[in-house]
Backbone as JSON, one array per atom type, in Angstrom:
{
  "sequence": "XXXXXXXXXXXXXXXXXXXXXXXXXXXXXXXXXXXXXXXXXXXXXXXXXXXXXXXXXXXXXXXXXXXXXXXXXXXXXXXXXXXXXXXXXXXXXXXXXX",
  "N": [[-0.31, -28.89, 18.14], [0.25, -25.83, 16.29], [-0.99, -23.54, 14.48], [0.2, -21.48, 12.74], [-1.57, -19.14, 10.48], [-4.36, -18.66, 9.3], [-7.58, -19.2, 8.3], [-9.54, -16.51, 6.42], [-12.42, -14.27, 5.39], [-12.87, -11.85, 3.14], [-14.58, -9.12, 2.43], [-14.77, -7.82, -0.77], [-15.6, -4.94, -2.98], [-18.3, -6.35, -4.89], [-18.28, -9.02, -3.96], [-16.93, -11.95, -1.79], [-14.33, -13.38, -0.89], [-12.32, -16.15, 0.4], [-9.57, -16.27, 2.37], [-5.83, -17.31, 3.14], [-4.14, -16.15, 5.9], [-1.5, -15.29, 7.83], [-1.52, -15.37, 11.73], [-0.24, -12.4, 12.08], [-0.9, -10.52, 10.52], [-3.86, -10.82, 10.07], [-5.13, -8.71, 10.42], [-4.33, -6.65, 8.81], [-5.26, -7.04, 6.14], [-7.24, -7.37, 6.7], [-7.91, -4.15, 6.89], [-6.94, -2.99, 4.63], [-8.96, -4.41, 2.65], [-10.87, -3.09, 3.73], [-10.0, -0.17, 3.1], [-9.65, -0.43, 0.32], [-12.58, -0.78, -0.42], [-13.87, 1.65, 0.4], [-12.81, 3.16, -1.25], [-13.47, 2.43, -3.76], [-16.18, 3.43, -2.9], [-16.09, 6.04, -2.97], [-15.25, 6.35, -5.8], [-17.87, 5.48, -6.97], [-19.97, 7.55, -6.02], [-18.77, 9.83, -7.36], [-18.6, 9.28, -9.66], [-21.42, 9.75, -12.36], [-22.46, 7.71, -13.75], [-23.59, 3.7, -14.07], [-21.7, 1.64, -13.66], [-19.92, -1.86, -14.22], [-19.07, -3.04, -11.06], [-16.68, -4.42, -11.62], [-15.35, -2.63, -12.9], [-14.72, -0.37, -11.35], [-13.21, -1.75, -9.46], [-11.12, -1.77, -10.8], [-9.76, 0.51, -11.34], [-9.96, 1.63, -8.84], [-7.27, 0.06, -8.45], [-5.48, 1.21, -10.19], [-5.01, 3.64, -9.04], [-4.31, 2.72, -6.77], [-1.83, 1.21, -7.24], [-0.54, 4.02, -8.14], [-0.12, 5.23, -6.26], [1.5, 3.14, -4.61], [3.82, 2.85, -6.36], [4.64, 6.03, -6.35], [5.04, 6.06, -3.65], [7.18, 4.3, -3.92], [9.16, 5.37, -5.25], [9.57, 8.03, -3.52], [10.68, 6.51, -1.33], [13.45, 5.62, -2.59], [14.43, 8.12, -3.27], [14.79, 9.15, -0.37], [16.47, 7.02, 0.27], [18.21, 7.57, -0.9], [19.02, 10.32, 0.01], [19.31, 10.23, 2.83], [22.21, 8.79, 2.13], [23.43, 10.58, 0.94], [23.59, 12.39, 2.89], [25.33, 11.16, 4.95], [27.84, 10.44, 3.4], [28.29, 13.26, 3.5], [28.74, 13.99, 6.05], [30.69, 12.67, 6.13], [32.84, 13.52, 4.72], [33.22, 16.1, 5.95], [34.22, 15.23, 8.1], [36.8, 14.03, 7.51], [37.72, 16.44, 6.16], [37.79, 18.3, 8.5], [40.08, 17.21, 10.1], [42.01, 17.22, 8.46]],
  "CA": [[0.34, -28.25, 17.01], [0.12, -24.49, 16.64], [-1.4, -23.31, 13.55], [0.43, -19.82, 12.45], [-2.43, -18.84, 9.87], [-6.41, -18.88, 9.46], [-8.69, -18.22, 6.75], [-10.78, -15.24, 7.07], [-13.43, -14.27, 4.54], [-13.13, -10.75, 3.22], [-15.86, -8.75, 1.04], [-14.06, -6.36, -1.74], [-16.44, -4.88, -4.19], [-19.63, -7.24, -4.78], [-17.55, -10.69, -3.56], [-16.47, -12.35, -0.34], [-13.01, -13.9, -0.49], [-11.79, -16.76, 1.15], [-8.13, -16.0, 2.1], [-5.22, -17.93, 4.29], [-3.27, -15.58, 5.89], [-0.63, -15.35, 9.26], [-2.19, -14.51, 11.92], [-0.19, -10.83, 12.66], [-1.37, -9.96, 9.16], [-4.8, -10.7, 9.66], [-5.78, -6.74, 10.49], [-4.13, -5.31, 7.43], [-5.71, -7.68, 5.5], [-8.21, -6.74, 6.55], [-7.88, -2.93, 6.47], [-6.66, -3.0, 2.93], [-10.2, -4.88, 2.0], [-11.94, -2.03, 4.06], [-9.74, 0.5, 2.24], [-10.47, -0.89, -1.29], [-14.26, -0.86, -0.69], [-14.06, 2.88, 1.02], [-12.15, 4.07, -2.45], [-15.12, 2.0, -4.82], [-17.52, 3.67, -2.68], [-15.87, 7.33, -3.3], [-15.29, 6.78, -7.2], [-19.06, 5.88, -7.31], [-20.27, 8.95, -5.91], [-18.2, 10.82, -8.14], [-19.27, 8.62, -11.41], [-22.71, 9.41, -12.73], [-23.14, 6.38, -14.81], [-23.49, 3.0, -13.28], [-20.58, 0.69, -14.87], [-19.88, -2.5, -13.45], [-18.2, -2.69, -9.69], [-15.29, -4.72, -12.06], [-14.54, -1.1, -13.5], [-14.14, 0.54, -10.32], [-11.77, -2.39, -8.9], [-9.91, -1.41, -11.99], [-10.05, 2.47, -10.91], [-9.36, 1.97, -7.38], [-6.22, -0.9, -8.63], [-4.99, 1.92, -10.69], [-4.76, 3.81, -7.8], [-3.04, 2.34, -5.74], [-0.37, 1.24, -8.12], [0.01, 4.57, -8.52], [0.33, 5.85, -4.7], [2.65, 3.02, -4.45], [4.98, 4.1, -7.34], [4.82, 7.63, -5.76], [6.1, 5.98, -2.26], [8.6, 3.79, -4.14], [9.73, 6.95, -5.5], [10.01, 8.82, -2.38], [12.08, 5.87, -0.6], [14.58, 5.87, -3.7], [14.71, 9.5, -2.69], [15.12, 9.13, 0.87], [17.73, 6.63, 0.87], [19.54, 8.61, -1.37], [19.16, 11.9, 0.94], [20.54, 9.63, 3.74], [23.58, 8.31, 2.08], [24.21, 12.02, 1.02], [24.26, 12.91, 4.35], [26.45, 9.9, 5.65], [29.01, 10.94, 2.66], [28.53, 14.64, 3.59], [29.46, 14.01, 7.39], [32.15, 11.64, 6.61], [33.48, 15.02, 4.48], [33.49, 17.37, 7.27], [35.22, 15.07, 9.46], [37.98, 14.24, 6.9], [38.28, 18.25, 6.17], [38.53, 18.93, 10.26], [41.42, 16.36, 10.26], [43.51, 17.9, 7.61]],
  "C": [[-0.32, -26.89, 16.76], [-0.04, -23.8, 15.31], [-0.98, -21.5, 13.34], [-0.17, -19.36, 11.35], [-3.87, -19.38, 9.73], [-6.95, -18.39, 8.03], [-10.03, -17.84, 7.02], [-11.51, -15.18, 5.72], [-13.21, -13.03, 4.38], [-14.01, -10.08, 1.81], [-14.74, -7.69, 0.62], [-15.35, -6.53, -2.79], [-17.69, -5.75, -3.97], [-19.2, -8.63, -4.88], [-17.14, -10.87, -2.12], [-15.33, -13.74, -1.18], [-12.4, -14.76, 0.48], [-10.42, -16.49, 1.13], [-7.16, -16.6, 3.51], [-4.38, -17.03, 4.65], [-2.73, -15.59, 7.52], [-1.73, -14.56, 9.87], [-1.83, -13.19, 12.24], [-0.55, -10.19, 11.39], [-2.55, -10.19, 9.11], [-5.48, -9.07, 9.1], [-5.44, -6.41, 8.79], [-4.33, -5.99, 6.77], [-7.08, -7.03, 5.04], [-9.09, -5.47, 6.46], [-7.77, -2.86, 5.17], [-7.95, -3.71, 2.68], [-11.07, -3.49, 2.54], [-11.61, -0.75, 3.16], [-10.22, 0.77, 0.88], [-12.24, -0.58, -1.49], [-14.74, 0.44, -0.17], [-13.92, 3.34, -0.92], [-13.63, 3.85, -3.51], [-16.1, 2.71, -4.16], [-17.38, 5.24, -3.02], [-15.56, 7.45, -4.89], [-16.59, 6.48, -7.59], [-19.72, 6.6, -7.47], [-19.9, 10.26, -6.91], [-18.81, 10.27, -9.68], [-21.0, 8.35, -11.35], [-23.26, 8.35, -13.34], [-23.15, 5.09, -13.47], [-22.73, 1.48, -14.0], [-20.5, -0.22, -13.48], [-18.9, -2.48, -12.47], [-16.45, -3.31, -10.22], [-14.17, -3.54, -12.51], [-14.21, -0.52, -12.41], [-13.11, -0.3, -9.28], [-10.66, -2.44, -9.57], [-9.44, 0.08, -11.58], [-9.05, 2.25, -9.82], [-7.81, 0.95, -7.06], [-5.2, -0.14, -9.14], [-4.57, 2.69, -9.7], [-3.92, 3.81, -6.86], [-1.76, 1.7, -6.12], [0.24, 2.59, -8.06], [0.32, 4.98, -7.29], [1.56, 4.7, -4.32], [4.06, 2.83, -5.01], [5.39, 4.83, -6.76], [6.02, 7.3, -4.28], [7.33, 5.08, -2.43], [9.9, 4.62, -4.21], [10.49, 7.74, -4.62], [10.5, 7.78, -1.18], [13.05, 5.88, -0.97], [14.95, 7.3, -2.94], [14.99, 9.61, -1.32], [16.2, 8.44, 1.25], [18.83, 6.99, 0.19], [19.84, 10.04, -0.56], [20.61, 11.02, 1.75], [21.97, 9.21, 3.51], [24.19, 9.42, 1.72], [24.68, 12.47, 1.94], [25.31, 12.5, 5.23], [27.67, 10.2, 4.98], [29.61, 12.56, 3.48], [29.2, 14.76, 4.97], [30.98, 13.33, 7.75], [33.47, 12.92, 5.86], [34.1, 15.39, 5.06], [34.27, 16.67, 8.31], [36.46, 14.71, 9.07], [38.82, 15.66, 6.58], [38.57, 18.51, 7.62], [39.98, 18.22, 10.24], [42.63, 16.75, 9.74], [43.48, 18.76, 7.12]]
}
């Protein structure tokens, strides 16, 4: 019997995470944990104080809500270009016709 998921262990912040996931999704699992703990390590640097690592998984959560807002955003916008364009061609070939 052929087991299509595993559970990997991944560190975010000051924890390690047990997590079950497929295995063609292990990687970006596990990129997105390396990601997360790149971003906490660049809003540290930038923050003189030393607040707990819970505040900066709040920071770097904020974040990325907001980058993927931004790219929700700019798909809304893209599949509206495209269906402009699909209208706009179906136009030009009704105007050649008559």
């Amino acid at each position: 019997m052929k087991k299509d998921s595993l559970t990997i262990r991944v560190s975010i912040g000051d924890g390690y995470y047990p997590m079950n996931v497929k295995w063609e999704k292990e990687q970006k699992v596990r990129e997105a944990a390396k990601l997360i703990n790149e971003k906490i390590s660049q809003i540290r640097t930038l923050d003189n104080s030393r607040r707990p690592t819970t505040d900066y998984l709040a920071m770097v959560a904020l974040q990325l809500a907001t980058s993927l807002s931004e790219l929700s955003e700019q798909k809304d916008v893209d599949v509206l270009a495209n269906e402009l364009s699909s209208v706009n061609q179906e136009l030009e070939q009704f105007l050649k016709l008559n």
